[in-house]
C-alpha positions in Angstrom: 4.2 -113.5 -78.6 1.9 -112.3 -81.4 0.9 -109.4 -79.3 3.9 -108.4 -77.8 6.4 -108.3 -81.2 3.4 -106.1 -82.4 3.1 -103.8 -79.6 7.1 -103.5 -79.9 7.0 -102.8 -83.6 4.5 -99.9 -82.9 6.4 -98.0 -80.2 8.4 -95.1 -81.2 11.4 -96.0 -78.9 12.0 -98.6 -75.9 13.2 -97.4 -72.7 14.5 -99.8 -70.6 17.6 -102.4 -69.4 16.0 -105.2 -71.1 17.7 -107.5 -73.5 14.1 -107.4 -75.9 15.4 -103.8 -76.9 18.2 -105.5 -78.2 17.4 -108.0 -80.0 13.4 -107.8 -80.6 13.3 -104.5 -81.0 16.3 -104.4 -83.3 15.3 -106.9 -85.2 12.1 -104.9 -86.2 13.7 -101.5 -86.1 12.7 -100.1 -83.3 15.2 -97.5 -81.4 16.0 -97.9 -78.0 17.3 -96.6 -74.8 19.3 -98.8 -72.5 19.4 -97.5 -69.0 22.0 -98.6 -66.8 24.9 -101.3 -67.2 22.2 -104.8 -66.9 23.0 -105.0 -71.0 26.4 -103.5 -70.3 28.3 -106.3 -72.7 25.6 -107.7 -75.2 26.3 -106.9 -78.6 24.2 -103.9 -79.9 23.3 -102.4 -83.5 23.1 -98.6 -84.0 19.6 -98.7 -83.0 20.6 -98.7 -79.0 22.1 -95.5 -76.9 22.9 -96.6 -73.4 22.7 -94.0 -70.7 23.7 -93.8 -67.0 20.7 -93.2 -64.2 20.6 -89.5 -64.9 16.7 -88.6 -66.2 18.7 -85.5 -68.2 19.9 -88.0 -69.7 18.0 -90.2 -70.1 15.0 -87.5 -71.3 17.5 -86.5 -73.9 18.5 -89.9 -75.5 15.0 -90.7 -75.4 14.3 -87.2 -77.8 16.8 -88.3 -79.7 15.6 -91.7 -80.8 12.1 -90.7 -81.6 13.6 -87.7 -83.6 15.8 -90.3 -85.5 12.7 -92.7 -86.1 13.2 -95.9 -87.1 16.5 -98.0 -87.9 17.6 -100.4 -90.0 16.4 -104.3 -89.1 19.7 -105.7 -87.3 19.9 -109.5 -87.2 22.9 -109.8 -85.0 20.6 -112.3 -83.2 18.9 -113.7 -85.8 16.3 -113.4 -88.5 13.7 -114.7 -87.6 14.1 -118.8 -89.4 15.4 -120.1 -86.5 12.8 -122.6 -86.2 12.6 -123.5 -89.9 16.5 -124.0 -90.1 16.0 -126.2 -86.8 13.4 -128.2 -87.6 15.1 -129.0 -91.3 18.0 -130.3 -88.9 16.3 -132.3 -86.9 14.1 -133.8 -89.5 17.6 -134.8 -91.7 19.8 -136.2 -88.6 20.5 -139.2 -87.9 20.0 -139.6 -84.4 20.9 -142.7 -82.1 20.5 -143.1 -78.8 21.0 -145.9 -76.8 19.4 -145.3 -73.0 21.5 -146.9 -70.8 20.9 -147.6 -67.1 23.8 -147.0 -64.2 23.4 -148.0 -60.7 26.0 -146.3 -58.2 27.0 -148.8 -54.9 25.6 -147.5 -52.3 27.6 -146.9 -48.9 
């Protein structure tokens, strides 16, 4: 995951329909183009133009984003404690769970 956040962080703009421009990529400031409707109703920061299957367009949105450089970090999804805040939870619950067994009649 290491790798991958860093390769995204370095790119000058993501070209895609995948739901890592919006959140990954936002969440570092990285612009993006979403091609298509696949992320048609997923909440989106500035940082995301969507675009139809046209490469006109598609070349020009493209332009656009690397011309407007970098955006500002979005955490619509998060950012980034999620696992901290989780594991706080679980270590401070007070969980109970009784297993039970249940054995349907059969025919």
């Amino acid at each position: 995951m290491e790798d991958y956040a860093r390769l995204i962080h370095n790119s000058a703009c993501l070209v895609g329909n995948s739901s890592s421009a919006l959140r990954e990529g936002a969440f570092l400031g990285v612009p993006a183009v979403n091609i298509g409707t696949h992320q048609a109703n997923r909440e989106h920061g500035s940082s995301m133009i969507r675009v139809n299957y046209d490469a006109k367009e598609i070349e020009k949105a493209i332009k656009k984003q690397i011309k407007n450089g970098r955006c500002e970090r979005l955490t619509l999804y998060g950012n980034g404690c999620a696992g901290e805040r989780i594991t706080k939870i679980l270590a401070e619950a007070d969980i109970r769970i009784q297993k039970s067994l249940y054995y349907a009649k059969s025919g």
